[in-house]
C-alpha positions as CSV (number, residue, x, y, z in Angstrom):
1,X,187.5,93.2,109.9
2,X,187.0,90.8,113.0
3,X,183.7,89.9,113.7
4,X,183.2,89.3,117.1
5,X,180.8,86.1,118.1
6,X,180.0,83.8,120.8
7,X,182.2,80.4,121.0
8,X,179.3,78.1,121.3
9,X,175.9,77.5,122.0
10,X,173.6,74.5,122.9
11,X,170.2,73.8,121.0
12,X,167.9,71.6,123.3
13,X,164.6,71.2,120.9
14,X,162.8,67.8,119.8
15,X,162.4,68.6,116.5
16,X,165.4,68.1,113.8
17,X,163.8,71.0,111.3
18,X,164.2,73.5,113.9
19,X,167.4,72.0,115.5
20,X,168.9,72.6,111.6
21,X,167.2,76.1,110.9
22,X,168.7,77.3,114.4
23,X,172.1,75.8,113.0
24,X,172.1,77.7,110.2
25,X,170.9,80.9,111.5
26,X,173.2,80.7,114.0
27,X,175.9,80.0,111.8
28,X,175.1,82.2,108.7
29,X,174.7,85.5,110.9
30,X,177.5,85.0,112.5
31,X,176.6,84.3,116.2
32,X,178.5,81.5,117.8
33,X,181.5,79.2,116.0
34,X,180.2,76.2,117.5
35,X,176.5,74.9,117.8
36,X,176.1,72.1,120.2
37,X,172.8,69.9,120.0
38,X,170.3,68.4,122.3
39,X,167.2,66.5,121.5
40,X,165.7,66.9,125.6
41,X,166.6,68.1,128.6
42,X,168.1,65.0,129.8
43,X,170.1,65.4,127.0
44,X,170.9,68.6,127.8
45,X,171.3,67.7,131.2
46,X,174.0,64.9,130.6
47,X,176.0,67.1,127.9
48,X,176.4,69.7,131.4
49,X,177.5,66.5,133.1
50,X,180.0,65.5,130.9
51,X,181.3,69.1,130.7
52,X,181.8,68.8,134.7
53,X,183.4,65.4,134.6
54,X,185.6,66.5,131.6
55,X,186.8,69.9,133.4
56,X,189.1,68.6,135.8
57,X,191.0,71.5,134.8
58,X,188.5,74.0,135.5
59,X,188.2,75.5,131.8
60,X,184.9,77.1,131.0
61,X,185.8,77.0,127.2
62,X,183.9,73.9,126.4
63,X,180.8,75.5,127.8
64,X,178.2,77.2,126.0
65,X,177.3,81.3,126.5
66,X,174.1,80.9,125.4
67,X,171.3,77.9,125.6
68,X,168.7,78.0,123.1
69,X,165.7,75.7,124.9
70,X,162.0,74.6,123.8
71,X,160.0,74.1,126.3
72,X,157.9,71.0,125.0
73,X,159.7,67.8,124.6
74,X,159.6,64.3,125.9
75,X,161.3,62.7,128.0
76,X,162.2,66.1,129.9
77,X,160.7,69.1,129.1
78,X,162.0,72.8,129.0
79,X,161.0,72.9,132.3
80,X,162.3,70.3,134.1
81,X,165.6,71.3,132.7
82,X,165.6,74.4,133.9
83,X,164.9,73.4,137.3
84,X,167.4,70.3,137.5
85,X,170.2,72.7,136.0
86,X,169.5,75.0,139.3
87,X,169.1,71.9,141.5
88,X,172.7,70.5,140.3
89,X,174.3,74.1,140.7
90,X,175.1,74.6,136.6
91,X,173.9,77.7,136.5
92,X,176.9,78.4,139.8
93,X,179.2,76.3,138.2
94,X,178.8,78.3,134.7
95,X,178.0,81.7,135.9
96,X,178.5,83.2,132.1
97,X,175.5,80.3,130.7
98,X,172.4,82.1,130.0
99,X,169.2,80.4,128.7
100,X,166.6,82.0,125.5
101,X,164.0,80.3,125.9
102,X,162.9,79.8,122.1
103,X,159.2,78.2,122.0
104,X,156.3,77.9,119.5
105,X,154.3,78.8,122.8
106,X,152.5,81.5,123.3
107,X,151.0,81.2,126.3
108,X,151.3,84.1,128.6
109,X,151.7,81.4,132.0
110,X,154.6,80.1,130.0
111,X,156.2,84.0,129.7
112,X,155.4,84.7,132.9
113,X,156.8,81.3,134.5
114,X,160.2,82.0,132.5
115,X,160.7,85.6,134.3
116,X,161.1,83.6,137.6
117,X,164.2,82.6,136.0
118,X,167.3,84.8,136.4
119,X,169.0,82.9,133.9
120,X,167.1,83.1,131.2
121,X,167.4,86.5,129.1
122,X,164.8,86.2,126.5
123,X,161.4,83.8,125.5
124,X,161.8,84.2,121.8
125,X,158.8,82.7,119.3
126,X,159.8,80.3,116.7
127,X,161.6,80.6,114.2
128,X,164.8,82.2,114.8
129,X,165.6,84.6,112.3
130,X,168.1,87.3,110.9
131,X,166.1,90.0,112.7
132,X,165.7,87.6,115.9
133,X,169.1,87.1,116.1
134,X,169.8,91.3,115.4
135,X,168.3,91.7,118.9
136,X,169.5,89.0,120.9
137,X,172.9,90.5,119.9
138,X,171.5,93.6,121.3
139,X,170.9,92.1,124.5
140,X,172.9,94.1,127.3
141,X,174.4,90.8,128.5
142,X,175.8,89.7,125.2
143,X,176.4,92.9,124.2
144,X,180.1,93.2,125.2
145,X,180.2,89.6,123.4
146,X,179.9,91.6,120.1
147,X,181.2,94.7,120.1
């Protein structure tokens, strides 16, 4: 039986519990062989950077389908990611990326501000979980990623 999953995915969250409970999950249930990690969104921001200075051969396999991102963290939040990812022309540059936002917020400004987004697919409450990660895979544009 092959089981279809994603390649990789990125994790941008502050908080090392959650960065190794996403891990797992991820892992465990079979959604994406590799699980890159980012404690920010400047983190986040350089691991894009060094994907674009690495890619002189203009591979998208190093890049991640799917970005898991909090929205509150230091130095830059979910936010300012988001918006510096559009202003730098990642989200041209990696057509296929798509953002979940996954936040312990559940502020309804914050789900309303993330449907201004075309990249992101989903705002998901912590944690993520078997069931979570059920219906992300049911997600029409991951869909053909697992079937």
């Amino acid at each position: 039986m092959i089981i279809n999953m994603l390649k990789k995915v990125l994790l941008v969250d502050d908080d090392s519990v959650t960065l190794s409970l996403c891990d797992m999950v991820i892992k465990r249930f079979t959604f994406a062989e590799e699980v890159d990690k980012a404690q920010n969104g400047q983190e986040a921001i350089d691991y894009f950077n060094d994907i674009v200075d690495d890619n002189s051969n203009n591979s998208n396999a190093n890049v991640p389908a799917i970005i898991f991102l909090d929205l509150n963290m230091p130095v830059m939040n979910g936010w300012d990611f988001l918006d510096e990812f559009i202003r730098k022309g990642f989200n041209k540059l990696f057509p296929e990326t798509r953002i979940i936002v996954l936040s312990s917020s559940i502020d309804p400004r914050d789900i309303q501000r993330a449907s201004n987004y075309d990249i992101i697919i989903e705002f998901i409450s912590k944690p993520l979980t078997l069931k979570v990660i059920k219906e992300i895979k049911q997600h029409s544009i991951l869909m053909p990623h697992f079937s």
